[in-house]
C-alpha positions as CSV (number, residue, x, y, z in Angstrom):
1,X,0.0,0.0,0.0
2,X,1.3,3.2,-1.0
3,X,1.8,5.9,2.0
4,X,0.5,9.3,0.8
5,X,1.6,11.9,2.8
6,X,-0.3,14.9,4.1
7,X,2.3,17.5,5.4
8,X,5.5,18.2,4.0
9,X,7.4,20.7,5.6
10,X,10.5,22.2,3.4
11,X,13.8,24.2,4.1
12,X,14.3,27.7,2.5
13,X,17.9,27.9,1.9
14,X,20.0,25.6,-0.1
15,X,16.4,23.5,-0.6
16,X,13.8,26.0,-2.4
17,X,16.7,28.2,-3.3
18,X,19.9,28.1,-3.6
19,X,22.0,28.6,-0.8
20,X,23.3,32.5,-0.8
21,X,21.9,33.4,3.0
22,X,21.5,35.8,4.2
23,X,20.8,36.8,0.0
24,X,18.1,34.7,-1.7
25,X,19.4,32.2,-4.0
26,X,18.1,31.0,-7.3
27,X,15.3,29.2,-7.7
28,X,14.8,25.6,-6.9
29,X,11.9,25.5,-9.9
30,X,11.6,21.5,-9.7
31,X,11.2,21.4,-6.6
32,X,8.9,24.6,-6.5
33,X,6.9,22.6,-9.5
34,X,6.3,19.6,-7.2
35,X,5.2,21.8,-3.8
36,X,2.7,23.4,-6.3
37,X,1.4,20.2,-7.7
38,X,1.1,18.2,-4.1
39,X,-0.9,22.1,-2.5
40,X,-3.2,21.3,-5.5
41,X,-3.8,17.9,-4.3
42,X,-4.7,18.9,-0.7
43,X,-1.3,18.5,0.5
44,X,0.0,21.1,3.4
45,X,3.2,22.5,2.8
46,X,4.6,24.5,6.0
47,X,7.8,26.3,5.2
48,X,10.2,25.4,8.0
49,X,13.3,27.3,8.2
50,X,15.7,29.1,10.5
51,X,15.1,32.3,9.0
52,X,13.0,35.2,11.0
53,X,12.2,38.6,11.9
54,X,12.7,40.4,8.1
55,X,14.6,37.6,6.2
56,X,11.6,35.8,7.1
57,X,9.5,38.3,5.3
58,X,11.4,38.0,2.6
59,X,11.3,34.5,1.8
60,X,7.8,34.2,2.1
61,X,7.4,36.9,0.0
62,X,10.0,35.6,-2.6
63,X,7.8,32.5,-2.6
64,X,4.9,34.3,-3.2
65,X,6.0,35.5,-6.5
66,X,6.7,31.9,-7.5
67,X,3.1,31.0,-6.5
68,X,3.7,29.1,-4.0
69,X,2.1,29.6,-0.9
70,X,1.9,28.0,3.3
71,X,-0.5,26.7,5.5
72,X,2.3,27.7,7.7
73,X,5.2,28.9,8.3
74,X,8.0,27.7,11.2
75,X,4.8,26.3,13.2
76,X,2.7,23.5,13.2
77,X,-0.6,23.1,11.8
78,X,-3.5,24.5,13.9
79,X,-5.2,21.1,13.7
80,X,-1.7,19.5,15.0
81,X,-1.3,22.2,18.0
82,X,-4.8,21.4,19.1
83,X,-4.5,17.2,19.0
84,X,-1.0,17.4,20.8
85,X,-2.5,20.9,23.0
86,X,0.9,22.8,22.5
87,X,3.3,23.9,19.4
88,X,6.6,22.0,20.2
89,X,9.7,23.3,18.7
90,X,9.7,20.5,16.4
91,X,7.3,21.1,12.9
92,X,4.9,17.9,13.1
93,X,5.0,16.6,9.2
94,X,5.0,13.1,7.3
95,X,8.2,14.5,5.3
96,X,10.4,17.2,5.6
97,X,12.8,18.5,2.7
98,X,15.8,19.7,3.6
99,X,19.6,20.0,2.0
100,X,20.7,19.3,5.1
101,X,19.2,15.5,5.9
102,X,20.4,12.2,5.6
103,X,18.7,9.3,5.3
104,X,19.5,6.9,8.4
105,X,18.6,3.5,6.9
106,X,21.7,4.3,4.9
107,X,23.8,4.6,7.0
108,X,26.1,1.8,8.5
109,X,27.6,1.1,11.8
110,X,30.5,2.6,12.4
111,X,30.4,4.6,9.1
112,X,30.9,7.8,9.3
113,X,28.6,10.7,7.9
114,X,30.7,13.0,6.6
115,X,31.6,14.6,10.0
């Protein structure tokens, strides 16, 4: 049975862009593409980032102009805040894109991870 998944969160930089920060970087448009497709499908995309205050702004807004647009952004979903009664530091989703992950089925004992 194939898992469909519900909420994706997704990085800014060096995932939807290129990674410039604190600039903007280019556009990831493949990945922009696919976000797009999945919100038409009744997927929720929450934009989870380390970004705030006015480079916060920016991204959002610099999303906007690609049409792509949050059911958040760096906090959970009302519906999740209200089943778990708080918003934990930690988004809630069923994937998360980032530039930054690995995948830990890959990984071996005693390999390292390019630390």
């Amino acid at each position: 049975m194939k898992m469909e998944y519900q909420i994706i969160a997704v990085d800014f930089d060096g995932t939807l862009c290129t990674d410039c920060f604190p600039k903007i970087g280019q556009p990831n448009t493949a990945l922009i593409e696919l976000l797009q497709g999945l919100k038409q499908q009744g997927r929720q995309i929450i934009l989870w980032t380390c970004r705030c205050g006015n480079q916060l702004e920016e991204a959002v807004e610099w999303c906007r102009k690609w049409e792509l647009e949050f059911d958040a952004v760096n906090e959970n979903l009302p519906e999740i805040i209200e089943r778990y009664g708080s918003d934990g530091r930690k988004i809630y989703a069923d994937v998360y894109i980032d530039d930054k992950s690995c995948f830990p089925w890959e990984v071996k004992k005693d390999e390292k991870v390019g630390l």
